[in-house]
N, C-alpha and C positions, 0 to 999 in steps of 0.2 A: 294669660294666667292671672287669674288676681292677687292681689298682696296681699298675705294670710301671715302677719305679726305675729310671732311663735316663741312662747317665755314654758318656760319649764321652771316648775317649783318644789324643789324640794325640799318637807317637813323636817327634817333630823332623825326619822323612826328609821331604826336600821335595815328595817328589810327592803328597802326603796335602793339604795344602788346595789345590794346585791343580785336582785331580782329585777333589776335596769328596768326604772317605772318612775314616772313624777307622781307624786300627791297632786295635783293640780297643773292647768295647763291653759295659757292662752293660745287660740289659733284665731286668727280674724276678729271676729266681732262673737265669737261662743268662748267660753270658759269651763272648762272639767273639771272636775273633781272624780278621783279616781274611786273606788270599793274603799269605803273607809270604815274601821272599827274604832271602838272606844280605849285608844292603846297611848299612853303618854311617851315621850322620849327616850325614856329608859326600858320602854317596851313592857309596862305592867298595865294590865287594865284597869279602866276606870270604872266605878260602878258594878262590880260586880254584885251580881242576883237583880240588878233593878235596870229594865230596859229604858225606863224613860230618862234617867240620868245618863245611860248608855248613846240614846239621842241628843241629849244635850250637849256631850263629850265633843259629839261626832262634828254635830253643828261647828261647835267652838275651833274645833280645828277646821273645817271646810270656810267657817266665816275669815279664817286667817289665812288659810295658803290661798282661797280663790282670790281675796282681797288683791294678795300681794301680785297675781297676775291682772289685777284690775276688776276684777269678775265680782257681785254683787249678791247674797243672795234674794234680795228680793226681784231681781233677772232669772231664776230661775226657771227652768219650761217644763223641768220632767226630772223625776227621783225614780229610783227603784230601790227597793227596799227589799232583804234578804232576811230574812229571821229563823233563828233554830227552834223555834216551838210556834203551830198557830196560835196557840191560845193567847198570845202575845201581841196578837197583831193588833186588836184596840188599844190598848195601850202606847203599840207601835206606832200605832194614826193617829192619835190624840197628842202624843208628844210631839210629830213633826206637824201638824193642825198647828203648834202654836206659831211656827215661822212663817208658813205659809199661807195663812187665812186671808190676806190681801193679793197674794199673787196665782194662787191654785194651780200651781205645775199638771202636767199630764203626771200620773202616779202608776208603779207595779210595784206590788206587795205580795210576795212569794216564800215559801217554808223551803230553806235547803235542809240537806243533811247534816252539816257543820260545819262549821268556818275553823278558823286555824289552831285557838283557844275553845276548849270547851266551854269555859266562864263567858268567852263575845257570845251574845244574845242578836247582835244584827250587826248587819255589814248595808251603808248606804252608797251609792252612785248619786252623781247630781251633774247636769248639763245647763246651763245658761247661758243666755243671749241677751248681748249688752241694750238696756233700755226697753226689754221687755215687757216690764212692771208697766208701764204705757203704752206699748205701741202693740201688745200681742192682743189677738182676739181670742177669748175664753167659750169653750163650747160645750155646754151642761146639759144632759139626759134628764135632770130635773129628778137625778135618784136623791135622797135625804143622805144618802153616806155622802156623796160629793162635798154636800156642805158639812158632815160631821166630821170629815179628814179633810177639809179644804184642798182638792183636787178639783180636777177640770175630766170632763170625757174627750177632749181632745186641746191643742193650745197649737195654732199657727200665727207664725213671726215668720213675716216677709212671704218667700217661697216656703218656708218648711214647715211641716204638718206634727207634731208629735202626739201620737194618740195611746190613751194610758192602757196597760196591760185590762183587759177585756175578759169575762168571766160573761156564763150564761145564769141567771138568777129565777130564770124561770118565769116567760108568760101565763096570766091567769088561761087556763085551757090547754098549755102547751106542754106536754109532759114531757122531757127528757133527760129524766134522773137515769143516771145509769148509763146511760149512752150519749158516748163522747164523739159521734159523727155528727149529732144531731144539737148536741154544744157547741161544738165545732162553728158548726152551719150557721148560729144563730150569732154567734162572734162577730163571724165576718161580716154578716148583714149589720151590723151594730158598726163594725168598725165603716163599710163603705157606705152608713150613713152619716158618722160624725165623720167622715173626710167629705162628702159633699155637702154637707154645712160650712167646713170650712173654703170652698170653690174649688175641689178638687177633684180628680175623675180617678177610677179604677188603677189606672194607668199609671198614675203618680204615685202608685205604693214603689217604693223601694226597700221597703224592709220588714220583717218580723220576727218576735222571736214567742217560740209557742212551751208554756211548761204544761205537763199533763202529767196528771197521779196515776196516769193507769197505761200503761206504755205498752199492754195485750192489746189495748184499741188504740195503739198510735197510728193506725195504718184509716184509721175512720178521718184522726185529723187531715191526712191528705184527699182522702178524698172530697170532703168539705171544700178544702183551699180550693181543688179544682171546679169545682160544683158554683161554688159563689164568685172565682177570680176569671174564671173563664182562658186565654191566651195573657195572662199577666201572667209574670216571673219575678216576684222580688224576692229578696234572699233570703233565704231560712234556717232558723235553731231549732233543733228540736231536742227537748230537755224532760228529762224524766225527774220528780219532786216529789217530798211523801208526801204535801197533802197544800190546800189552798184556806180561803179561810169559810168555806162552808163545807162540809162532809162531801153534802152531793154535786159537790162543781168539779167536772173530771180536768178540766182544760182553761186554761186562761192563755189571753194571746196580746201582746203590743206589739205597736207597727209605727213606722212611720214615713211621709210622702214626701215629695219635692214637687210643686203648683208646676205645671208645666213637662214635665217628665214623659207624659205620655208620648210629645214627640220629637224629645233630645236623649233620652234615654239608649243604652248600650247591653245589653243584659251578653254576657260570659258564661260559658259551659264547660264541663273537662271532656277531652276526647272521645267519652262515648254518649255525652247528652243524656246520663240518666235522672240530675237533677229534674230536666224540662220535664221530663213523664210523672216526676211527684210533686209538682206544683211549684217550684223555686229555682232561682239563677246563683250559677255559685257565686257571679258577682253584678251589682249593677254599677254600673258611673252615667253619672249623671255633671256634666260639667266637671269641675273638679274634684266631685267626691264621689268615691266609690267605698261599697258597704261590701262585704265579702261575709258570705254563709259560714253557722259553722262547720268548720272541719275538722275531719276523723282522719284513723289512718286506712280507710275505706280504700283498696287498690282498685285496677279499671277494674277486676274481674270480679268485685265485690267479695273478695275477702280480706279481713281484717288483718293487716300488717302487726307483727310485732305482739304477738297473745301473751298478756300478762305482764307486759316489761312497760312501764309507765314513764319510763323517759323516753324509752325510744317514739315510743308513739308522742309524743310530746313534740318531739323533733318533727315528725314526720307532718303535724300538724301544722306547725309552723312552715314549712316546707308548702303544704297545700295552701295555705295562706300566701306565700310568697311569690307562687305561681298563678293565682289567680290576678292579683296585682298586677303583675306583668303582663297579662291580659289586657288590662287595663290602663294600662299604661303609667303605672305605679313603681313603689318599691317597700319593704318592709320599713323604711325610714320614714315613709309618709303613714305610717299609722298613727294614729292619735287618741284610736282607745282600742285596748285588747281587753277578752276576755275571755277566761278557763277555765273548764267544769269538768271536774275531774270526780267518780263513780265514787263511793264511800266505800267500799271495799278496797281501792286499787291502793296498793303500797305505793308512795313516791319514791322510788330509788336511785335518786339520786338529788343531794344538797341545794337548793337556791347558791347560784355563784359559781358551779361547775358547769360543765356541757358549754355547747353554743351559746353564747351572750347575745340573741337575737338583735336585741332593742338597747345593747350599750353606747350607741350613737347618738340614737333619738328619746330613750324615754317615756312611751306615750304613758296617758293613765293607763291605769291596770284595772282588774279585777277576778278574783280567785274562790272558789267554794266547791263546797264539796255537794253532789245532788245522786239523787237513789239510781237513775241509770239512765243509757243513751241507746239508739236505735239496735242495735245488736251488744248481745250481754258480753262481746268480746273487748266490747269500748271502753277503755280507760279514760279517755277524756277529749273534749272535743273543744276546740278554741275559733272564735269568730274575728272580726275585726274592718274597722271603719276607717278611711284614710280619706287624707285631701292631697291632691299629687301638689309636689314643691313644698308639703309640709316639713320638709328636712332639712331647709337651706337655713341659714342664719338665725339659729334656736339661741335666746337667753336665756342664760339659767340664771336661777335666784335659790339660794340655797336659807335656812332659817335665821342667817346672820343679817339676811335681807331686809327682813320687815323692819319699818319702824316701830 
């Protein structure tokens, strides 16, 4: 097993040990930064009505907790970017354009339905790999947004592949406004061509996560996966959004590979293999790390556990997480990033700091929002999650008394 150095940091914002999550995280040679909003210590926001102040906020704290586990941002490889209104999203990409025009992360940039304040305008994630800034190869589709939000179409460091959330914009000739099978289709051909630019095969996906505005044709998206992936299985989300940042884009898709995988690779199924028949493994491991799908409270028999109670099904998620893992040869301790998409209608009934304390051990990043809906209208919320096994052993914490 390799030595995966493990520092846990946490900001001072109160919702971090109730809701047992670092603000940032070192595990080996990558550095986290968890879903962060523009929220000062005493928990009031920063900037409100102005998103790009809002980005500045965010930076400011992620340039200080990733610091403090060593992590850099101009290492950065990939952001995803969460926003309560599209019309916001230039804005959105102009203000993080200023940190990153030298490094150009892999980028997704996605409308949820609300984060936790009405007044947060965006919630950021951010992953980087030490020495990056040098040693990554940058791989550009040659669109002018890339260079107008300084992104990359895809960014591989060493083995790992990060490829940015993927949207169909429409070839001259190729008509498929309206139909998300044929967006879909055109994704993946984009995405399994910036991964063999970067030297990697079909095989090496280990992961995706798909939002889509129109969730009557979410059944197109699978069929696509299947149509372009062939016998590949990497893990999958499927998330329902009201909207992306052009009217007619039904689907946008990030993924990302491990060079070599196609034949070190392990892919995981639940007892009746119904993932396999929609295109996705509920987990893959790949060496040390294993990506795990999201999960619902979806039973074998395909009906939805627990109708309308949003902790329970919370629990039960976590649960399916934690059983996958053990597939795997895992634990819920070796998580290192979770995240939870919980329907904007569904009541949370019950407090941050009650129920199961999952992750009171280890901490990983987090991330939380709220999105228009999940595969059946029964879903309250669906939770994924990424581990490195032995991520749990010998974790430092550094709390905000830390920094110099």
């Amino acid at each position: 097993m390799a030595d995966y150095r493990r520092i846990n940091v946490d900001s001072g914002r109160p919702l971090e040990p109730l809701a047992n999550y670092s603000r940032a995280m070192r595990v080996g040679d990558m550095v986290l930064q968890s879903g962060t909003t523009a929220i000062d210590k005493l928990g009031n926001v920063i900037g409100e009505g102005d998103i790009a102040k809002q980005v500045d906020a965010i930076m400011a704290i992620a340039e200080g907790t990733m610091g403090q586990a060593g992590g850099m941002l101009d290492d950065v490889v990939r952001t995803r970017v969460y926003v309560t209104d599209i019309a916001l999203a230039d804005q959105a990409g102009r203000a993080m354009a200023k940190y990153f025009k030298d490094v150009r992360p892999a980028a997704t940039l996605v409308q949820v339905s609300r984060l936790a304040r009405p007044t947060q305008l965006i919630e950021i994630e951010l992953d980087a790999v030490d020495g990056a800034k040098q040693s990554a190869q940058r791989i550009s589709s040659g669109s002018p947004t890339e260079e107008l939000y300084a992104y990359s179409r895809a960014v591989r460091v060493d083995d790992r592949v990060f490829i940015s959330g993927t949207a169909s914009f429409g070839d001259p000739g190729f008509d498929d406004a309206g139909d998300l099978r044929r967006q879909a289709r055109q994704i993946y051909d984009t995405i399994l061509e910036a991964l063999d630019q970067a030297g990697g095969r079909p095989g090496d996906l280990v992961y995706t996560k798909s939002f889509v505005t129109d969730m009557a044709q979410a059944a197109g998206q699978t069929q696509a996966r299947l149509d372009a992936l062939g016998e590949v299985r990497p893990t999958g989300t499927l998330l329902g959004i009201p909207a992306l940042i052009e009217p007619e884009m039904l689907v946008e898709i990030e993924a990302e590979a491990i060079i070599g995988a196609t034949s070190s690779r392990q892919d995981f199924y639940t007892g009746d293999g119904d993932e396999k028949s929609r295109g996705f493994a509920r987990a893959v491991a790949v060496g040390d790390v294993v990506h795990v799908s999201g999960c619902t409270s979806l039973d074998g028999n395909g009906n939805v556990q627990a109708p309308g109670d949003w902790a329970a099904q919370f629990d039960i998620c976590h649960e399916a997480v934690a059983a996958a893992l053990t597939q795997a040869g895992a634990t819920l301790d070796d998580v290192v990033r979770r995240r939870s998409f919980t329907v904007a209608g569904a009541e949370q009934n019950r407090p941050y700091g009650e129920g199961p304390a999952w992750f009171a051990d280890s901490r990983p990043v987090s991330m939380g929002c709220r999105i228009s809906g999940l595969r059946l209208s029964e879903m309250l919320v669906e939770i994924d999650a990424w581990a490195i096994k032995g991520a749990h052993k010998d974790i430092e914490w550094l709390g905000p008394d830390s920094a110099e």
